[in-house]
C-alpha positions in Angstrom: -3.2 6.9 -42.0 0.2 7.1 -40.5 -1.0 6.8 -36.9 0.0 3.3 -36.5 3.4 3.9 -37.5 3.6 5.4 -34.4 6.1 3.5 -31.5 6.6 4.9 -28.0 9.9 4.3 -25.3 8.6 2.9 -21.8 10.7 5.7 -19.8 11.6 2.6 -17.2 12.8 -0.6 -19.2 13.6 1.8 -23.0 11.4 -0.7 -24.8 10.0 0.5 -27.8 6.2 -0.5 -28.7 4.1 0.6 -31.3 0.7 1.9 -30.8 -2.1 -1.3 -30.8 -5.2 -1.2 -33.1 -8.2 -1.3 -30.8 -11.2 -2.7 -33.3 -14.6 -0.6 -33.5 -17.8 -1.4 -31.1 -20.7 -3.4 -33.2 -23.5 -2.3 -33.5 -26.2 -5.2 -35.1 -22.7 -6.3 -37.2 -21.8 -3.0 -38.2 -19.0 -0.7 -36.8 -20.0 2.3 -35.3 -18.3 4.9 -36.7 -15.1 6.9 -35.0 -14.7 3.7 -32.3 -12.2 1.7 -33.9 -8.5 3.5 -32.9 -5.2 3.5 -32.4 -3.7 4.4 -29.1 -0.3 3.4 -27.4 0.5 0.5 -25.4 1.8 2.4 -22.6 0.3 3.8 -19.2 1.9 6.5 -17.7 4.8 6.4 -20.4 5.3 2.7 -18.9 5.4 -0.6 -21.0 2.4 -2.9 -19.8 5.5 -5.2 -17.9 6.8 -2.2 -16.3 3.4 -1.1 -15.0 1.8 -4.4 -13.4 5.8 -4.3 -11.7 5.0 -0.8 -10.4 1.5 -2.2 -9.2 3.5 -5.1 -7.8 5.6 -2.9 -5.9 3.0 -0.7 -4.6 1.2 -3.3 -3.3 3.8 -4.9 -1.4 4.9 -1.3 0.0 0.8 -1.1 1.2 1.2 -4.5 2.8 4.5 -3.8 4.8 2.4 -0.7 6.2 -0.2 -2.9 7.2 1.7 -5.0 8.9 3.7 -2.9 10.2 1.0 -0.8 11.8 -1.0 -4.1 13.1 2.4 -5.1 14.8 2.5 -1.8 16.8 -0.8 -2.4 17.7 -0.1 -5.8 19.1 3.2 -4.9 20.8 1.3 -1.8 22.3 3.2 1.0 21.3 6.3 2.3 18.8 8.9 1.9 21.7 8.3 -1.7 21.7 8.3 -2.0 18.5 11.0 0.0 18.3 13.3 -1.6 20.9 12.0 -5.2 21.5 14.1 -7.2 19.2 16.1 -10.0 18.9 18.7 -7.5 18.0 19.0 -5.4 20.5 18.9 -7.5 23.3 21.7 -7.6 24.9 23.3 -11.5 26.5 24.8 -11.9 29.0 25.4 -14.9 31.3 22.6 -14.7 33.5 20.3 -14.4 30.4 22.2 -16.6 27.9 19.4 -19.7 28.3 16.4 -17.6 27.7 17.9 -15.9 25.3 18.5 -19.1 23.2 15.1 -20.5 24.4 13.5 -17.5 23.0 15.1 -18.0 19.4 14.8 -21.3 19.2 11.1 -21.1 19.9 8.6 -23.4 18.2 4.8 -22.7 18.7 3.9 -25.9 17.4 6.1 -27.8 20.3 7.6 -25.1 23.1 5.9 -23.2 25.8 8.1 -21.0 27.8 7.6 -19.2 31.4 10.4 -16.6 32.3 10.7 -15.5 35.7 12.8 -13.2 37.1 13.4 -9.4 39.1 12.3 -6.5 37.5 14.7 -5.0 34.2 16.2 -8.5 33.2 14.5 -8.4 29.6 11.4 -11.1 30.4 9.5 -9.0 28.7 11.6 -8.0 25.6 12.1 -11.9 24.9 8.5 -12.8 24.7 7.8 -9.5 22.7 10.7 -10.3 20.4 9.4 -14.3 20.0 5.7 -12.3 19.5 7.3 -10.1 16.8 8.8 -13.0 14.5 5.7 -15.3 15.0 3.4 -12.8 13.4 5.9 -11.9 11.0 5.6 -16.0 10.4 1.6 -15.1 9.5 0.4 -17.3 12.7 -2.4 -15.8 14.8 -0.8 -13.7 18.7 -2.1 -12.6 21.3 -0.4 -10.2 23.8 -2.1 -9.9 27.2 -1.0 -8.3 30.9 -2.2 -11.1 33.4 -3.2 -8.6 35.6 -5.8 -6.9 32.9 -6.8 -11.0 31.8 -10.0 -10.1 33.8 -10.6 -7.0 31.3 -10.9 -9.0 28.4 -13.5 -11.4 29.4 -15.4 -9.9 32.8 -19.3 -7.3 31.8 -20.1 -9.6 29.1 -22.5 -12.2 28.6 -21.5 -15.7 29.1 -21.9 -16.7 25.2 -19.6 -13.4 24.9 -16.7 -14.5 27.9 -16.5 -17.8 26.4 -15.7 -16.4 23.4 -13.0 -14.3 24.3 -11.6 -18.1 26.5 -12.2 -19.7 23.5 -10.1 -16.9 21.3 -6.9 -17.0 24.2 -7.0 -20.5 23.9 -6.6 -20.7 20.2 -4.5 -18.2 19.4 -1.2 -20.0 17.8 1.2 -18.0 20.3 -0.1 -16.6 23.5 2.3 -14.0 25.7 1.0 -13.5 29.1 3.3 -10.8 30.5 4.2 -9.9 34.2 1.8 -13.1 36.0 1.3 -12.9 39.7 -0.8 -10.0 40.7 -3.9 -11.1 39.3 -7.5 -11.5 40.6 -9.5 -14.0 42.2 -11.7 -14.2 39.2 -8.4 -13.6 36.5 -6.6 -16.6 38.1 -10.2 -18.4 37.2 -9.7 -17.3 34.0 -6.1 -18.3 33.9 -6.4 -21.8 34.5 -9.6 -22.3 32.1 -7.0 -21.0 29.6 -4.3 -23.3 30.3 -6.6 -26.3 30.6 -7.8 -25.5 27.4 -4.2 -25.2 25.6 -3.1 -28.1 27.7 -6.3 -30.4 26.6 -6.1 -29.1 23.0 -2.2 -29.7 23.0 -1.7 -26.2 21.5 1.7 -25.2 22.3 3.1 -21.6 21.9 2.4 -20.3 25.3 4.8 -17.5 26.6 4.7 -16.0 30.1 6.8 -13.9 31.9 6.9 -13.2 36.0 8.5 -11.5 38.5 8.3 -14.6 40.4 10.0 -18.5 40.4 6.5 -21.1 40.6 7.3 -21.8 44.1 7.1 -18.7 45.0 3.4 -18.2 42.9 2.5 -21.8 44.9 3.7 -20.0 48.3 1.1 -17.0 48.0 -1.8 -17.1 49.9 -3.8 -18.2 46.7 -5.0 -21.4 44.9 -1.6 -22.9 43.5 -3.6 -24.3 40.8 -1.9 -22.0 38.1 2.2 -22.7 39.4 1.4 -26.4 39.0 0.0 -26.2 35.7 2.9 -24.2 34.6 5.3 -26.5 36.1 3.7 -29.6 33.9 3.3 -27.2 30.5 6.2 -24.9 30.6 10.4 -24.6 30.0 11.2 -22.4 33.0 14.1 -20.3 32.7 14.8 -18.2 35.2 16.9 -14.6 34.0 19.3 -12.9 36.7 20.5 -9.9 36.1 20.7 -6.1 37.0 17.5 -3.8 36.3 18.9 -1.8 33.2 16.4 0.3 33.6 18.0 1.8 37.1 21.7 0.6 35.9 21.0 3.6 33.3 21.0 6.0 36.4 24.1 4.5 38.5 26.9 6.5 39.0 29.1 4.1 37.9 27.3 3.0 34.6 27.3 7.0 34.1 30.1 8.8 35.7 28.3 12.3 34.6 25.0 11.8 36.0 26.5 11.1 40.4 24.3 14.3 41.4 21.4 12.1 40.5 22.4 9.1 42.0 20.1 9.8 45.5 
């Protein structure tokens, strides 16, 4: 008789509830007997409010896993991940235009084509615009020209053009390190960049070791260099390769015996 006197503390928000009176099954109208009961309002020793904020919460913490292990698994790796950021590049004036290219992005208006040597941070620019588009919830797609055949090549033709037809409408597209592709990758290439160009999909990002006059100078169709030239902001980036500047003797004064 006293039971619904009874009145809990949630242990998170200190609210005091009392027990709830859950009514008996029916049975043809009547109550079965021993179903109808009191019992207390909270789960776990939380208040129903507190609870479905816990849920919330958990949910959200899931879904920042998920995303974050999806976005490793488009930059290729935790180092990427890890190191290609907006952040943690570092500008200078021979990458200053890029730089501001990159963060001003739009892949509903900009493509971009990045050419310069090896270690200037082409790469870690298109990774970083990559990053913050799919943290923006649009669709990317990371790809090294020189595997483009990969992704499309042993297949049937129903099958390649599906795998065209999923490059072309990605809503950002990084094609990293283009000049040393194939006869039949360059093939690929340009259906691609028809297809963005016809479609007037922006949100195209490629970086190359090399300016498009020098692609147009290779003994190869100069088909791609020209489309480039009429789709594409080309910012070239000069600069030192960190990656060797990390093992020059002046950069690091402690490390001369392993500057030969």
């Amino acid at each position: 008789m006293t039971a619904f006197l009874k009145i809990d503390e949630c242990r998170i928000c200190r609210r005091s509830l009392p027990w709830e009176w859950v009514p008996a099954v029916l049975l043809n109208g009547k109550p079965l007997a021993g179903t109808g009961v009191w019992r207390s309002q909270l789960i776990d020793r939380r208040c129903p409010a507190c609870q479905a904020a816990s849920e919330r919460e958990h949910e959200k913490q899931m879904n920042a896993l998920q995303c974050r292990k999806e976005l490793v698994y488009l930059l290729g790796g935790e180092k990427p991940y890890r190191e290609f950021t907006f952040e943690r590049y570092q500008v200078e004036p021979g990458n200053q235009l890029a730089y501001e290219r990159s963060k001003n992005f739009s892949p509903a208006c900009d493509n971009l084509c990045f050419w310069g040597p090896c270690g200037v941070g082409k790469t870690h620019l298109a990774y970083a615009v990559a990053r913050r588009c799919f943290g923006e919830s649009l669709s990317v797609t990371i790809v090294l020209a020189g595997q483009l055949s990969r992704k499309v090549r042993m297949k049937d033709p129903e099958q390649e053009q599906t795998a065209v037809d999923d490059l072309v409408g990605a809503d950002v597209l990084v094609l990293d390190d283009l000049g040393t592709e194939t006869a039949y990758a360059r093939q690929i290439l340009q259906e691609i960049l028809d297809g963005r160009n016809f479609r007037e999909r922006a949100g195209l990002v490629i970086t190359s070791k090399y300016s498009l006059d020098e692609l147009a100078a290779k003994p190869v169709d100069d088909a791609i260099p020209s489309r480039l030239a009429g789709m594409c902001q080309v910012v070239e980036i000069k600069g030192v390769d960190r990656r060797l500047a990390r093992f020059s003797p002046l950069a690091n004064p402690d490390r001369q015996g392993f500057a030969g």
